[in-house]
N, C-alpha and C positions, 0 to 999 in steps of 0.2 A: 295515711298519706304516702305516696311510692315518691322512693328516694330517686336520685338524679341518675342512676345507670339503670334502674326500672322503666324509667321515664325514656331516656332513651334508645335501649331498647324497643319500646311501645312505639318510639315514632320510626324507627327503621321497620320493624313488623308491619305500619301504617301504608307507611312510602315505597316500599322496596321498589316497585316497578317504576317510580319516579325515580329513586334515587340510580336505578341501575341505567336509564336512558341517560342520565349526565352525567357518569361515568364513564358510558358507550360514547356520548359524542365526544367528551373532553380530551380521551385518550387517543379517538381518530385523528383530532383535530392538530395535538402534539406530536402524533409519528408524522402526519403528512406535514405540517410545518418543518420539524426538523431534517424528514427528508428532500424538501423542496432547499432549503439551506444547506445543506451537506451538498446537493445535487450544484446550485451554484458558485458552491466555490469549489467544486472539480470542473466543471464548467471554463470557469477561470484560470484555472491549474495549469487544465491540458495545454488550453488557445495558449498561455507566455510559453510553454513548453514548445508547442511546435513552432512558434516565431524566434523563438531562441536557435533552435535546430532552423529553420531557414536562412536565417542570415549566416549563419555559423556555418553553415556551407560555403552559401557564397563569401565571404570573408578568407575562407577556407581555400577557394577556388581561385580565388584573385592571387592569394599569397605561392601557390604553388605554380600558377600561372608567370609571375612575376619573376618567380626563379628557376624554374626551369625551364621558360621560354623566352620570354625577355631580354632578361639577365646571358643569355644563351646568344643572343641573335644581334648583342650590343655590339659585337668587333664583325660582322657582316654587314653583307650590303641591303639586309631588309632594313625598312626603317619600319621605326614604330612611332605612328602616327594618328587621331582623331578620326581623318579621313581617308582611311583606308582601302575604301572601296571602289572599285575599280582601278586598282594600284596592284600587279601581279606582284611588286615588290615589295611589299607593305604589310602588316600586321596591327591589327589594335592596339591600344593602349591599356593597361590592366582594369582604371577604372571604365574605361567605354566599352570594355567586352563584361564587365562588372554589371554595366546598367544593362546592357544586350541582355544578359545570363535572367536579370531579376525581370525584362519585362518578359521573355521567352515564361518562367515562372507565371507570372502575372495570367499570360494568354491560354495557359494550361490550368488554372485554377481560376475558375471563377469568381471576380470580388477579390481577390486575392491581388495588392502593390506594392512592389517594392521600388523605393526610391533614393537614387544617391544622390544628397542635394549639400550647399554648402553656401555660407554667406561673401567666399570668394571663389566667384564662380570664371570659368576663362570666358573673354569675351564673346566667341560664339556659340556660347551657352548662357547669356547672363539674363535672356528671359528664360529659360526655363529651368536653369540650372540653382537659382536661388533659392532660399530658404522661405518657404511658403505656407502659409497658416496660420495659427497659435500652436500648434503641437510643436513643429518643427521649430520656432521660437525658443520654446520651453524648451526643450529639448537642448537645441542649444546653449541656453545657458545653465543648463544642470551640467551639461558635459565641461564646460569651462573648471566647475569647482568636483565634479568625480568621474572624470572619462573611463576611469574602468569596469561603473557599475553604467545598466541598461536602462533605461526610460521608457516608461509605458504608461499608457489609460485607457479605461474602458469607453467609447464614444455610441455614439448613434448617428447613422448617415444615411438619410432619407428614411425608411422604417426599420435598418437595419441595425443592428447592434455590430459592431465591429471592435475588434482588439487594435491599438497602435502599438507599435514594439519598436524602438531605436537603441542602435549603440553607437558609439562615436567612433569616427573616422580615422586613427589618427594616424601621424605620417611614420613610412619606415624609412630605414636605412636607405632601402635601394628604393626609394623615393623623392626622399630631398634632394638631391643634387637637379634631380630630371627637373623638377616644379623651381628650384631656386634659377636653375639656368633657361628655361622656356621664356622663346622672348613676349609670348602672350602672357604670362602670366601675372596675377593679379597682385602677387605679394611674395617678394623674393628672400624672407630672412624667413624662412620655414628651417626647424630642429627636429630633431626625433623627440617622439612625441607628440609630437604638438597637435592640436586637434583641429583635423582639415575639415570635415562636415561630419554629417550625420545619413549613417545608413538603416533606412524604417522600410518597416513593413507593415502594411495593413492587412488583416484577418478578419473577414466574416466570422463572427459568430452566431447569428441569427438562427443559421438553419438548426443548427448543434443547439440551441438551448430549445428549440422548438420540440423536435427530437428527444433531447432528455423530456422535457415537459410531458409530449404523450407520455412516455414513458414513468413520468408521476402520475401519471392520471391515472395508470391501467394499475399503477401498484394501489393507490388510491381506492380506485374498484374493488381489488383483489381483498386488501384492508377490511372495507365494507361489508362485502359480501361474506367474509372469514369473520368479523364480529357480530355479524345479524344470525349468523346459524348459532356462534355461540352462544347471543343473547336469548335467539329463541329456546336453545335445549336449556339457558337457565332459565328462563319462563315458565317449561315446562317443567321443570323438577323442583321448584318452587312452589308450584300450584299442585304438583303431588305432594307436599312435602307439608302443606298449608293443610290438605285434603287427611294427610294422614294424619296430621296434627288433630283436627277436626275430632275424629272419629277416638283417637286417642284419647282424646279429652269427655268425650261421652262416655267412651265407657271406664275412664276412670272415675267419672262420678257413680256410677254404677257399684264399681267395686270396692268405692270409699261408703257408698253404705252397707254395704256387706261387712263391713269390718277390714277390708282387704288393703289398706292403701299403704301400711309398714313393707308387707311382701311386696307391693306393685313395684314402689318408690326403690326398692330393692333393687327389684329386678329389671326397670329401666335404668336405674344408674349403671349395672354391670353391663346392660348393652351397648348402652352409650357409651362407653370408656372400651369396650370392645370395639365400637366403629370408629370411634376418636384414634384409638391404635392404628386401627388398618387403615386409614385414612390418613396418618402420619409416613404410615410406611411408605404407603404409594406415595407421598408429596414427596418425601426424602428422596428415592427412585428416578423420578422424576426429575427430581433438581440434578442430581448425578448427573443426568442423561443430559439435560440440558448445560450445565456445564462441559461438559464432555463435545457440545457438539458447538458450543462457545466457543473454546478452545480451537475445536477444529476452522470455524467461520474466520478467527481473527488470523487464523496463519492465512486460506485462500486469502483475505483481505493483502495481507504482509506480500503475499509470493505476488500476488496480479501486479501492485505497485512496483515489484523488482522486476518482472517479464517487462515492463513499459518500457522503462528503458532503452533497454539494447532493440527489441522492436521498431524503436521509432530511429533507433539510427541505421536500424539496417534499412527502413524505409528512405529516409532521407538518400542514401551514399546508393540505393539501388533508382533512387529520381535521376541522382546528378548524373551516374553510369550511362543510364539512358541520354539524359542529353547530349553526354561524349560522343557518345556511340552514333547518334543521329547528326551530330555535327559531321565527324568524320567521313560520314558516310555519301554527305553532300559534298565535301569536297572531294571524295574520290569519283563523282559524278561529276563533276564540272572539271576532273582533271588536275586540281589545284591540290593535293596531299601530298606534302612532303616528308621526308624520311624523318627527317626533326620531330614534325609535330605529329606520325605515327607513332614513333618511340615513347615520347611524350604522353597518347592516348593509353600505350599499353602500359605503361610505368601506373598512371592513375589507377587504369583498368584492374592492376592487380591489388594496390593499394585498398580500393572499393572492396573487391573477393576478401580480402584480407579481414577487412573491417568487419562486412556480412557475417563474413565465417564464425569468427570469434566472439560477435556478439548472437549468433545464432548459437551456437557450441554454449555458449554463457546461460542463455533462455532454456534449453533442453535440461540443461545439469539443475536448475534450480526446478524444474517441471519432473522432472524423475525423482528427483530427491522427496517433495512433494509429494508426490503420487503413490508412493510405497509405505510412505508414514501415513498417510490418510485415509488409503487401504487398509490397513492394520489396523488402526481405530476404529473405523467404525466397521470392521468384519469380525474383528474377536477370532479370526479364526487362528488352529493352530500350523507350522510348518517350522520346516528348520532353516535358520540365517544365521550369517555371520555376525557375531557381537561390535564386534570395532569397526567395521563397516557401519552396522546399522546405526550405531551411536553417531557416526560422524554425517549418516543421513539427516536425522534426527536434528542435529546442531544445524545443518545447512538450513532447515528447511525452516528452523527458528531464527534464521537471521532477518530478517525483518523485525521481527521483536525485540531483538538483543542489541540491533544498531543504534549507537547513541547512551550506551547503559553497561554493554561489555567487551572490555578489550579484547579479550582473549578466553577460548573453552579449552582446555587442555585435555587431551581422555589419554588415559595410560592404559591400553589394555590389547592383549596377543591378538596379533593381526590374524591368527585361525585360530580362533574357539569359535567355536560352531554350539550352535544353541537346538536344541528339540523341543519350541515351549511357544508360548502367545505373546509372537515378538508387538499385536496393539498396546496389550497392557505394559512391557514393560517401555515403549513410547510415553502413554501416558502419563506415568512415574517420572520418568526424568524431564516431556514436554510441562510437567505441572513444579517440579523442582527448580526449573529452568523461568518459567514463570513468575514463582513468588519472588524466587531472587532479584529480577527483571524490577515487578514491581516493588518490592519491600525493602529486598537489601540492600538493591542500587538505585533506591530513592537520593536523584540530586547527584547520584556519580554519572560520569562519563568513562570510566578504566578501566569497571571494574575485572577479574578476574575469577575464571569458573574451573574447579579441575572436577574428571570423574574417573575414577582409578577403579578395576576389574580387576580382581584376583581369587580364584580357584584352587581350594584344597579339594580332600578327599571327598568330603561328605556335602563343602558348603562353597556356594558362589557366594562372594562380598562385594557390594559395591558402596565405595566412598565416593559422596558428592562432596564438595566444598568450594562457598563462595569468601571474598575476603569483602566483603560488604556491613551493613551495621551489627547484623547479629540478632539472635531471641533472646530478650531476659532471659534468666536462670528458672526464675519461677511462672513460665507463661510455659515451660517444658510441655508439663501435664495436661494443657490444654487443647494445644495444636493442634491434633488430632482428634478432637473433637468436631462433630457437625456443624455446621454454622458458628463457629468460633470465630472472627475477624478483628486484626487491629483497626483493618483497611474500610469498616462498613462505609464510611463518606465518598470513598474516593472508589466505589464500585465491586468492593470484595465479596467474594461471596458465602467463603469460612470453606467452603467446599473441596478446594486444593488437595490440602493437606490429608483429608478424610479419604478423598476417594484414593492417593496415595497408600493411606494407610488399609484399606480395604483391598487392595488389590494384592498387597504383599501378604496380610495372615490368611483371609481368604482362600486366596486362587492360592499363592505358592508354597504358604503355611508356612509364614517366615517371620523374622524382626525387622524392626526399622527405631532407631534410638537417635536423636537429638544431642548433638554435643554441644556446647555454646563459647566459641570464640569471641567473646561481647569486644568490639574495639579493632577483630581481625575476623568478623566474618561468621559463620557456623558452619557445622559439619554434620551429615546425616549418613549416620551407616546402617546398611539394608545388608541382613543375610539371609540367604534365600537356599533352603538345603536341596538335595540331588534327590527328586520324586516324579510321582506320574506328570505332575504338570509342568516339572523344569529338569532333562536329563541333555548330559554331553553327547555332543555326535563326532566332536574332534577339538585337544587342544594342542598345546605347545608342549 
């Protein structure tokens, strides 16, 4: 009788093309789920993002509006008035050039409304200036008990999906007196603080999730098409594989009655532990490589999310720029620009350049930093760079990784030593040092602290890394540097870190790397790396 792993055995040699289709569909069916979920909540992400960044303008625009125009024009003879128009003497009032700003927005973006509304509205606004819906509701009474945080929900309106985004209104300084004294107004014991209405914005999102959508669907395709080739070449080396089995098996009966079957059994086990080898090798290889370019995917992921940023503000302040600009433009066409509120256009004017400038200068420096480390990995090739330089690229381009997990990377090393060696690999080395730490050391810290100190004797370059994080037991030393060795297998480790670390130091630069163990203050790994064809000075201090 054949025991239970004979057994089966027998039913996977049975199944195999059954069982590989339902593993083919099962594994399509979880990337594209999980990418359809990841996909909707960036989806989500972006749309609060830029409704945060729109009112935060206009909010923005009101506030500097109020004081340097306004506030400016109180002991003259313009008034500041609702009805301003056709008034030569006259100018707006911050919130009704506010509501102007957001529908001018509005008619430039399609689907796109912003609205300033309020449950005490001045009489000639009190049909339309009231608080209208359930959103605006809600909204207000969340902002009653936390006017500093935003209010949002995702809606659907008509067949569209739409983002709402509000933040409360609430009163300034150089605002009460005006509203407490107005003889329309609807409530005259207003404080700073206090919350006047609610300024929202509504966001299509429809077309954006349509868009990403194709966009599943072609990676979806791409999935398909990339698992059907590779299920076909396993069909077909399977059915070789079957076929040589076949044949193997015939004339091993053949040469079991010769007497032959001690030599056969011999001599097929040696082979098979010969292909089992090289078959190890390449999978080992392989994972390296894909670790390696792991690595590299999670920083592009890290860098794209920091470029977003300053992008979207340079986008926003280069909107409002334009509206100044077309405003003022109309008034020096109708003859009505005065010198106030030119000065005023240009003060903003550079304000905006200001803003652009430095978050464009901000986008570039993490994009070059980027770019040179990512180079270097995946070119392997050799040249000469500067060490302290390159390290503190190195750090830059790991901040996305390290936000939230390390305070501070401190490097001690001569701002000219000049390196003649394979500045990929030694990225690698510290990007994967920098890593475990990330993950392992500073599991559950928020502080923690990195140093890497470079120093150069005659014969030998020394680099100390040390974090002050949890630490390696004493006797897990030995280990570390092992293949697939991990504390972390649950949580996505791959054992590989360490290894390819240590591969690239005796390998390539025919060096050490030793493990010191601070349990309680962190660990310390000292790499010496001697002066050879693969690592020579070209200049130090």
């Amino acid at each position: 009788m054949k025991s239970f792993k004979e057994r089966c055995f027998q039913f996977i040699y049975n199944n195999t093309w059954l069982l590989l289709i339902l593993l083919f569909i099962s594994s399509s069916t979880i990337i594209v789920w999980y990418m359809e979920k990841q996909q909707s909540a960036l989806v989500e992400s972006i749309s609060i993002k830029n409704a945060e960044l729109y009112l935060g303008a206009i909010t923005e625009f009101r506030t500097i509006y109020t004081s340097e125009v306004v506030n400016r024009l109180k002991t003259s003879n313009i008034s500041i008035v609702h009805d301003y128009h056709g008034r030569p003497d006259a100018i707006p009032l911050p919130a009704t050039l506010s509501m102007l700003l957001a529908k001018r927005i509005g008619q430039r973006n399609v689907g796109t409304k912003v609205r300033l509304s309020s449950p005490f509205p001045f009489p000639l606004r009190k049909e339309s200036g009231g608080l209208q819906g359930d959103f605006a509701q809600s909204a207000w009474e969340f902002f009653q008990k936390s006017p500093g945080l935003p209010y949002f929900s995702f809606d659907v309106i008509g067949e569209s999906r739409v983002l709402r985004y509000a933040v409360a209104d609430q009163m300034r300084p150089d605002c009460v007196e005006c509203h407490n004294s107005h003889p329309d107004t609807p409530k005259s014991d207003w404080k700073i603080g206090d919350v006047r209405g609610i300024l929202d914005v509504t966001l299509p999102i429809g077309e954006f999730e349509r868009q990403a959508q194709a966009n599943l669907m072609g990676f979806a395709w791409l999935i398909l098409g990339v698992s059907l080739v590779g299920l076909f070449t396993l069909v077909l080396l399977i059915g070789r594989l079957k076929f040589n089995y076949q044949q193997s098996q015939e004339k091993l009966n053949i040469e079991i009655g010769q007497g032959k079957l001690a030599q056969i059994k011999m001599l097929e086990f040696n082979e098979e532990l010969q292909h089992t080898l090289l078959e190890l090798k390449h999978t080992q290889d392989s994972l390296v490589e894909q670790e390696t370019m792991a690595a590299l995917g999670s920083m592009v992921a890290g860098v794209a999310h920091e470029i977003n940023t300053p992008i979207g503000i340079c986008v926003t302040a280069a909107s409002i720029f334009e509206e100044e600009t077309q405003d003022i433009i109309l008034q020096a066409e109708k003859g009505k620009l005065s010198k106030l509120v030119f000065e005023s256009y240009t003060k903003k004017s550079l304000d905006s350049g200001k803003i652009m400038a430095y978050n464009l200068r901000r986008a570039c420096e993490l994009i070059d930093n980027f770019k040179q480390v990512a180079v270097d990995q995946t070119s392997h090739e050799r040249r000469i760079f500067n060490v302290n330089t390159y390290l503190k690229a190195i750090v830059n381009s790991l901040r996305p990784k390290t936000q939230g997990h390390v305070k501070q990377v401190l490097i001690d090393c001569s701002e000219v030593l000049e390196l003649d060696s394979f500045p990929g690999a030694l990225s690698q080395v510290i990007t994967n040092l920098i890593t475990n730490s990330v993950k392992y050391g500073f599991d559950g810290i928020t502080n923690g602290i990195i140093s890497i100190k470079v120093e150069v004797s005659t014969d030998y370059m020394t680099i100390r890394y040390q974090d002050d994080g949890k630490g390696i037991p004493e006797k897990l030393h030995k280990k570390i540097f092992e293949p697939f060795y991990t504390t972390g297998r649950n949580s996505g480790g791959s054992g590989l870190g360490l290894h390819i670390i240590y591969n690239i130091i005796v390998q390539l630069f025919k060096g050490t790397i030793i493990c010191h163990d601070c349990q309680g203050d962190g660990v310390v790994f000292e790499i010496m790396l001697p002066f050879n064809d693969s690592l020579k000075v070209t200049a130090e201090k």
